[in-house]
C-alpha positions in Angstrom: 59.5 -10.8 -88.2 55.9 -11.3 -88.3 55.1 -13.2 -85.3 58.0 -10.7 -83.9 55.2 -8.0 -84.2 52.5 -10.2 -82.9 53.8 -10.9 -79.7 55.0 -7.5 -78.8 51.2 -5.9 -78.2 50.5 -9.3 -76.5 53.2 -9.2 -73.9 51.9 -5.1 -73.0 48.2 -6.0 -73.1 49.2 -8.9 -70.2 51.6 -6.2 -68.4 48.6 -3.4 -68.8 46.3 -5.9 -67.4 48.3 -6.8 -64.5 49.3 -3.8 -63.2 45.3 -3.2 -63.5 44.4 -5.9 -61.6 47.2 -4.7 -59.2 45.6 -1.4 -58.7 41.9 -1.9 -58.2 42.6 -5.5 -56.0 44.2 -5.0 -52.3 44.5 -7.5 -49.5 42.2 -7.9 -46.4 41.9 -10.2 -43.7 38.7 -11.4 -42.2 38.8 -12.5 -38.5 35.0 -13.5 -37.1 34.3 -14.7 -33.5 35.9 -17.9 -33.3 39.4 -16.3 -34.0 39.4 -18.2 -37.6 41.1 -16.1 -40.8 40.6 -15.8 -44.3 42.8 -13.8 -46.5 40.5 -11.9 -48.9 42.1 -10.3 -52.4 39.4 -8.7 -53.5 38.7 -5.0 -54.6 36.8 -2.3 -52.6 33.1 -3.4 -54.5 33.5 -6.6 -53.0 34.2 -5.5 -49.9 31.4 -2.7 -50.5 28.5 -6.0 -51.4 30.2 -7.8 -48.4 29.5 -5.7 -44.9 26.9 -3.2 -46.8 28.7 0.1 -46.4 29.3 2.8 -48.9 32.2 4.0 -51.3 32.4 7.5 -49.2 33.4 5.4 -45.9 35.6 3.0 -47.6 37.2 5.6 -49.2 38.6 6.7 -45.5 40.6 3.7 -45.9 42.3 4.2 -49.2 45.8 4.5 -48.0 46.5 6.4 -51.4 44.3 9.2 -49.3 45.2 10.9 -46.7 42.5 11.1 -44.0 42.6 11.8 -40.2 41.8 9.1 -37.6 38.1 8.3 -37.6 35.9 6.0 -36.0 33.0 6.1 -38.0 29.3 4.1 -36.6 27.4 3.1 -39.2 24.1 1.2 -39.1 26.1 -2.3 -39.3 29.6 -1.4 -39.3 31.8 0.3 -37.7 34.8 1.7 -39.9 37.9 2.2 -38.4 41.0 4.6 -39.8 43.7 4.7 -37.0 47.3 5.3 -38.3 48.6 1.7 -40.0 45.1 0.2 -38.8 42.2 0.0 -41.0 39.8 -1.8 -40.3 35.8 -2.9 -41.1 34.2 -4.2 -37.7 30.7 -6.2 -38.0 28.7 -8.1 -35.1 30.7 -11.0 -36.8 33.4 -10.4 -37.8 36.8 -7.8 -38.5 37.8 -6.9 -41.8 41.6 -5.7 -41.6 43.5 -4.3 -44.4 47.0 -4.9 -45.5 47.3 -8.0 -43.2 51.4 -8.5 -44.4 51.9 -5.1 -43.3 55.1 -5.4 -40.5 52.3 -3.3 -37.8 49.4 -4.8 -39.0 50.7 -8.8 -38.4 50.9 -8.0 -34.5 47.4 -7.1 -34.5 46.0 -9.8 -36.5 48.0 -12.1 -34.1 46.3 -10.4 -31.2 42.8 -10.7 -33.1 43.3 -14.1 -33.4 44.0 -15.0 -29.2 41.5 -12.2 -28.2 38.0 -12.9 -30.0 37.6 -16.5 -29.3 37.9 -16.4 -25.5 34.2 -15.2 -25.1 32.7 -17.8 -27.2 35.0 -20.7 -25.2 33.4 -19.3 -22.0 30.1 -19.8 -23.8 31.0 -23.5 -24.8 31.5 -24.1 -21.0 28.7 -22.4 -19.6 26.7 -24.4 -21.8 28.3 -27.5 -20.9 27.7 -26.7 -17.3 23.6 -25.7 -18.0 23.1 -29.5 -18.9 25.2 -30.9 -16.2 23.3 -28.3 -13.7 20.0 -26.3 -14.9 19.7 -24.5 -11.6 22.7 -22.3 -12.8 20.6 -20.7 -16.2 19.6 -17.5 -14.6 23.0 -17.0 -13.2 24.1 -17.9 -16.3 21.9 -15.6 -18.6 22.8 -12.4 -16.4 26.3 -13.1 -16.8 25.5 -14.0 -20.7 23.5 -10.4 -20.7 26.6 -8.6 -19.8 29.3 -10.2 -21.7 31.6 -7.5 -24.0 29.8 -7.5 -27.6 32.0 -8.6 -30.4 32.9 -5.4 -31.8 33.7 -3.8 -28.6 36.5 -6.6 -28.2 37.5 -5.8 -31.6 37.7 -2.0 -31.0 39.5 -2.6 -27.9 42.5 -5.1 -29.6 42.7 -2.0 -31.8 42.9 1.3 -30.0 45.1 -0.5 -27.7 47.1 -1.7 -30.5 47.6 1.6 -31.9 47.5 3.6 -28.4 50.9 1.0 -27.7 52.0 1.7 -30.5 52.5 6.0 -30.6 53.6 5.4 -27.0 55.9 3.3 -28.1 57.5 5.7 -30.8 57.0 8.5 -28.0 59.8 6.5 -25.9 62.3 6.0 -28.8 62.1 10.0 -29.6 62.6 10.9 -25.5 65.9 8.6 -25.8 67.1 10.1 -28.7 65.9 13.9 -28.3 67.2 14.0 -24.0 70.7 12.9 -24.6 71.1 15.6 -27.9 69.5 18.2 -26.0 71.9 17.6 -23.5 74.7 17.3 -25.7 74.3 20.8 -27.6 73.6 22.7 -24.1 77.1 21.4 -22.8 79.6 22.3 -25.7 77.7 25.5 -25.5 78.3 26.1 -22.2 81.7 24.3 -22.0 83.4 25.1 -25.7 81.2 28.2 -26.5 80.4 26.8 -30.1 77.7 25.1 -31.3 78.3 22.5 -33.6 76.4 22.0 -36.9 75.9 18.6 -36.5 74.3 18.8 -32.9 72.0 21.9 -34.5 71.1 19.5 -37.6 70.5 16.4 -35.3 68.4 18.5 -33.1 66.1 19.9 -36.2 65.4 16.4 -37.1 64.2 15.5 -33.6 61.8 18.0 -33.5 60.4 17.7 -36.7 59.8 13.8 -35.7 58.2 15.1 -32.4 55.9 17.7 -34.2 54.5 15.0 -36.5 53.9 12.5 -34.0 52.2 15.3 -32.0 49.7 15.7 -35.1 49.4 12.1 -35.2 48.5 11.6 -31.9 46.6 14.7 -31.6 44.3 13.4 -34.5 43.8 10.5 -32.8 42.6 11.9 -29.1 40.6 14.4 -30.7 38.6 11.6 -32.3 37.9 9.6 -29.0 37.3 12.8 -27.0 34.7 13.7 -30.1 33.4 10.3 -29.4 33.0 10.1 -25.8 31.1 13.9 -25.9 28.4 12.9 -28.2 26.4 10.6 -26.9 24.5 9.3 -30.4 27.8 8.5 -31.8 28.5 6.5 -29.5 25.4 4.1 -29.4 25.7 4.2 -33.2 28.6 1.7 -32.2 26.4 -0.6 -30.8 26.0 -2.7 -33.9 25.2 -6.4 -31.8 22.1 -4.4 -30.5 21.0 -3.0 -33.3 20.8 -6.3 -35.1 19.4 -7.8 -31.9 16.4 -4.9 -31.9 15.8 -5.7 -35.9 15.6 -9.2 -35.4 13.6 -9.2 -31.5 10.0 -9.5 -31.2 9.2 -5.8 -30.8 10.6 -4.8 -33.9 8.7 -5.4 -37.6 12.0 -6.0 -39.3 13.7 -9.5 -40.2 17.4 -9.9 -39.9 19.1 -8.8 -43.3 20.0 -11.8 -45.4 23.7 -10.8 -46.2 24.6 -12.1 -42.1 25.1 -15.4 -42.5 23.6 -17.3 -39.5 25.8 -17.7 -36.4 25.2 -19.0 -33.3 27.1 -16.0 -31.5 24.8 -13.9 -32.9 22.0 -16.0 -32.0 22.6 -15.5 -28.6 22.8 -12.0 -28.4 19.9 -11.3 -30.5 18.0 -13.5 -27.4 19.8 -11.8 -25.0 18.5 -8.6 -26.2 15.6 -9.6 -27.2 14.7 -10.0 -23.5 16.2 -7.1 -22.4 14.6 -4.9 -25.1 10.9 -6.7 -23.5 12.1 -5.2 -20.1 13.0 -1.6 -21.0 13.6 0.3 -24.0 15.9 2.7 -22.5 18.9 0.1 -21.9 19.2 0.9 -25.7 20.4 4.6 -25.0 23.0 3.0 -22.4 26.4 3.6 -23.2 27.7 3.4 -20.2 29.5 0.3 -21.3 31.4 1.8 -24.4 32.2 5.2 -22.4 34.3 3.3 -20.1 36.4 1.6 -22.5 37.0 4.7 -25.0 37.6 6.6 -21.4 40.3 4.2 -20.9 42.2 4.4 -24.0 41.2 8.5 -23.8 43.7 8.6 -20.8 45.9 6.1 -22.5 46.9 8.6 -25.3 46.3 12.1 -23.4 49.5 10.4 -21.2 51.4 10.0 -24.7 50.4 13.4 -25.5 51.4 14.9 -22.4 54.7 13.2 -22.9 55.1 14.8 -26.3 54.3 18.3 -24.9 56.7 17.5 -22.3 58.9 17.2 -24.7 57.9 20.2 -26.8 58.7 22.2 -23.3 62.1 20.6 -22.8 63.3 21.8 -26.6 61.3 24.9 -26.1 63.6 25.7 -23.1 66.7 24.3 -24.5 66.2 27.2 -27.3 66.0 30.1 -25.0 69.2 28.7 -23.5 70.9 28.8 -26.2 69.5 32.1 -27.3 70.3 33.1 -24.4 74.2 32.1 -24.8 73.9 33.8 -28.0 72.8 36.8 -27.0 75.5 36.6 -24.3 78.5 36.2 -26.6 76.7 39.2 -28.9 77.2 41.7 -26.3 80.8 40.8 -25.6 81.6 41.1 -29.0 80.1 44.6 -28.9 81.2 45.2 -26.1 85.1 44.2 -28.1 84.1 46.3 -30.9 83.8 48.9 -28.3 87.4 48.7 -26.3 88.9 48.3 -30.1 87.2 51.7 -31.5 88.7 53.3 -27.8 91.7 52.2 -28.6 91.6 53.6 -32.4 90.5 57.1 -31.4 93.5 57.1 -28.4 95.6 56.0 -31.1 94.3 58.6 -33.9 94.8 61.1 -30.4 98.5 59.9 -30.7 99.5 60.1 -34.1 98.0 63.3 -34.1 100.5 64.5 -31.4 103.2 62.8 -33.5 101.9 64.3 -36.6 102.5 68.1 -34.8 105.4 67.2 -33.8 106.9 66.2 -36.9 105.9 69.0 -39.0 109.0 70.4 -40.3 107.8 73.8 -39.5 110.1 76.1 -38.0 108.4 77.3 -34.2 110.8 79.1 -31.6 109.5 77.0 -28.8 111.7 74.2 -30.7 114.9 75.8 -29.7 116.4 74.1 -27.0 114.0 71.1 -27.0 115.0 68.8 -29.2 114.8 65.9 -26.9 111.0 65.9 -26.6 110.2 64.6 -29.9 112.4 61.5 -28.3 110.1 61.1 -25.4 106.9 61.9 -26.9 107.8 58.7 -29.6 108.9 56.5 -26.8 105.3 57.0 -25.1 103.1 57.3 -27.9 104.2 53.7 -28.0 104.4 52.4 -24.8 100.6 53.2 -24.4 99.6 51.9 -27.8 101.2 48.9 -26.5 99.9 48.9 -23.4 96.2 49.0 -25.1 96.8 46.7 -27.4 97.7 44.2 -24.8 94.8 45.4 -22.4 92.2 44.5 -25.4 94.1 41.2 -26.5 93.8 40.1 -22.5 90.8 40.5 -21.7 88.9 38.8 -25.0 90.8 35.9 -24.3 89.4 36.6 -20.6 85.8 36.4 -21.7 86.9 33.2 -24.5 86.2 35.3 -27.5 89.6 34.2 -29.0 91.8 31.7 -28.1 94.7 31.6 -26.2 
């Protein structure tokens, strides 16, 4: 019994602990130039020591939080918060969190084909400066505008995540058209409207207005980006490590990069650019034409979705339309059915004077109206009954 009571605190110290470590710890994936990965279970002040950014910007990706899309430029990262992706991006290398997510593997895959191709090219032009020196200048302008590292790595992800609302865009037009279509035609055929079209219908466009928020959040941010030029050359994090570390600068390069020979490069290549002119660092010319591309990219998706919105909006003034329709002939019955009532209240009050058993002179004689009069009090309430019964089945107000 003893050791019974020993154990027992044991055993939910360990299971305290673990779900601890469970809490504070999350898994990342770190991609650098070469396309090479290392999985990373570490918590956020690891990750805060590693790439040098603050709690405030990684707390943007705390999926426990909910924040908008962001693209944030910081002085060496850039932080990254679209949908499913969040991401860290260095001059070195991409930090990606959740790797073993289902919509995160594709873009890890794509990471890994994407980065290295620049440094291959590299390899080769290299190769082919010792075989032939006469090509280095050639080779240097074409070095000077090769796509910085992070640039490749934003582009793998705004198109990953720019496929992938487009994507869910097509799967709600192939589901929302064909209901749409449904509920207009057993309205217009049947005249009913059946709950299970209506219910299907209110689900599909719930789905459509969150995916419009989503991708509303996210074109807002790259039309925010492309009109403020400052943001955008904050995103330049390859030459703002090259202009720390050139000549004309007083600055060293921080110790927490390890060395690189990617890096390496660019920090010469800008180095001699930065010698030329200084105002190749407010060019962002580059950057503009790849966010401009994505820009359209989702404005399209968008413009889909409001497509859609138009299509649904429509679809309900048809129907309301139909329903205001079927409203008036039922008034329009109510109105044919209180005729009928006061023609027959006129009748029964004939009937009702002529069946007083009061004596009147004008009797004598006459007896045999009181027979006609009954026979066509109800040949007309006949006749208006069936008048009223013919034409709602006429308009499909009751069936036949």
């Amino acid at each position: 019994m003893a050791r019974e009571a020993y154990l027992v605190p044991v055993v939910e110290a360990q299971v305290a602990t673990l779900k601890k470590k469970t809490a504070v710890t999350t898994s990342w994936i770190s991609i650098d130039a070469k396309g090479q990965s290392v999985i990373l279970d570490v918590d956020k002040y690891a990750i805060m020591r590693r790439v040098q950014v603050h709690a405030r910007d990684l707390r943007i990706l705390d999926p426990m939080l909910s924040y908008p899309s962001t693209i944030l430029g910081r002085e060496k990262v850039i932080v990254l918060n679209l949908e499913h992706i969040k991401a860290i991006i260095t001059a070195e290398e991409v930090l990606l969190r959740d790797p073993y997510d289902d919509n995160v593997i594709p873009i890890v895959a794509e990471l890994k084909r994407r980065l290295p191709q620049d440094n291959l090219t590299c390899q080769d032009q290299g190769e082919e400066e010792e075989e032939h020196p006469s090509a280095r200048n050639d080779m240097d302008t074409e070095e000077e505008n090769e796509f910085p590292f992070e640039f490749r790595a934003l582009e793998v992800a705004l198109e990953a995540i720019c496929s992938f609302l487009d994507a869910r865009t097509r799967e709600l037009e192939i589901d929302a058209y064909p209901a749409l279509d449904e509920l207009t035609s057993k309205l217009y055929l049947c005249g009913q409207i059946s709950s299970r079209n209506l219910d299907r219908v209110r689900k599909l466009k719930s789905a459509m207005t969150r995916l419009t928020n989503r991708v509303q959040k996210v074109r807002d941010e790259l039309e925010q980006l492309l009109d403020d030029d400052d943001d955008m050359t904050d995103l330049y994090l390859s030459r703002k490590l090259a202009g720390a570390c050139s000549p004309v600068s007083s600055f060293s390069v921080p110790s927490w990069y390890p060395p690189s020979p990617t890096i390496g490069s660019k920090i010469s290549r800008t180095s001699r650019a930065s010698a030329v002119t200084v105002e190749e660092d407010n060019d962002v010319e580059e950057l503009e034409m790849l966010l401009e591309a994505y820009f359209m990219q989702i404005d399209s998706t968008l413009n889909k979705l409001t497509t859609l919105r138009e299509y649904i909006d429509d679809t309900e003034d048809y129907i309301n339309i139909q329903l205001d329709n079927h409203r008036n002939q039922l008034i329009q019955l109510e109105l044919f059915v209180s005729s009928g009532t006061v023609c027959l209240s006129i009748y029964s009050l004939v009937a009702a004077i002529f069946g007083m058993n009061i004596p009147y002179t004008w009797k004598e004689g006459h007896e045999y109206m009181f027979k006609w009069v009954v026979i066509l009090t109800g040949l007309l309430c006949t006749s208006t009954f069936t008048s009223i019964v013919s034409y709602a089945r006429h308009k499909g107000l009751i069936g036949s």
